[in-house]
N, C-alpha and C positions, 0 to 999 in steps of 0.2 A: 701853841694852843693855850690861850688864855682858862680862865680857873671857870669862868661862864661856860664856855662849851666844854669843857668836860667837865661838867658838871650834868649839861644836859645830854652828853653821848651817856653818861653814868645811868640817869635815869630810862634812855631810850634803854640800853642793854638791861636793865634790872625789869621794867616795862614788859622783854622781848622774852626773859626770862618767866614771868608770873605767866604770860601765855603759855609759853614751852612747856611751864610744872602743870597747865590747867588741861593742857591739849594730852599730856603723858597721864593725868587721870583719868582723864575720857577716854583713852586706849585701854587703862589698865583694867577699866569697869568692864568693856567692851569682852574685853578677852577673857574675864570673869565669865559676863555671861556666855562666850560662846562655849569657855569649858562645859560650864553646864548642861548645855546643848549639844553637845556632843556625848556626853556621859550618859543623858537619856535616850540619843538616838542608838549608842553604844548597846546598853539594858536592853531595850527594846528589840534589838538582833540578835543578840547574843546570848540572853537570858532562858539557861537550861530549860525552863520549864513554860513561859508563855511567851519569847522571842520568835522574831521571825521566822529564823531557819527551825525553830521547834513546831510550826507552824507547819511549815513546808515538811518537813520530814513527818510528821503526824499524816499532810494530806496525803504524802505519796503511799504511805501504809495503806491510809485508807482505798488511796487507788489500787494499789496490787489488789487487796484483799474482794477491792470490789471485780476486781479482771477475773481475778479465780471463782469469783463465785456466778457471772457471766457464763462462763466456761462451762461449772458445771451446769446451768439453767440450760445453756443453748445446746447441751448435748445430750443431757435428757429429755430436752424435747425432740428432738434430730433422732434418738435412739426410738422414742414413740412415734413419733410421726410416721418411722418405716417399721415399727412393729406393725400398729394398724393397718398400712397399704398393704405390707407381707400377709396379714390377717383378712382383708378385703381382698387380696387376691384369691387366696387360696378358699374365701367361701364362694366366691363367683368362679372358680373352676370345678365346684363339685356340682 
């Protein structure tokens, strides 16, 4: 191998090289951003107080507390409903 071609294999590898360092920056940005993106989608789930599952556990309360109160409506009215027939019977049997 003459001092000409390696000289220009030299520059292909150095060439092959400045892409490699160009293409490992563009990775390492890359993965910058997606930490970040993962760190808010992280917040955003997991965060005690307005995260997802805080979210989710706030509605489920909301749903019990709205079941029990269903409950009591629908059985105060169920309890009236047959006070009054028990009341409209007993004046149409006197």
């Amino acid at each position: 191998m003459d001092e000409n071609q390696f000289q220009i294999l030299a520059t292909e590898v150095k060439a092959s090289l400045d892409v490699l360092t160009l293409k490992m920056d563009d990775i390492k940005e890359k993965q910058e951003e997606v930490v970040t993106v993962v760190n808010r989608v992280e917040k955003s789930l997991y965060e005690p107080d307005l995260g997802l599952y805080a979210r989710v556990r706030d509605l489920e309360q909301w749903k019990k507390s709205q079941s029990k109160i269903m409950v009591i409506v629908g059985s105060t009215t169920l309890s009236m409903a047959v006070y009054f027939v028990k009341t409209f019977v007993e004046f149409m049997m006197q």
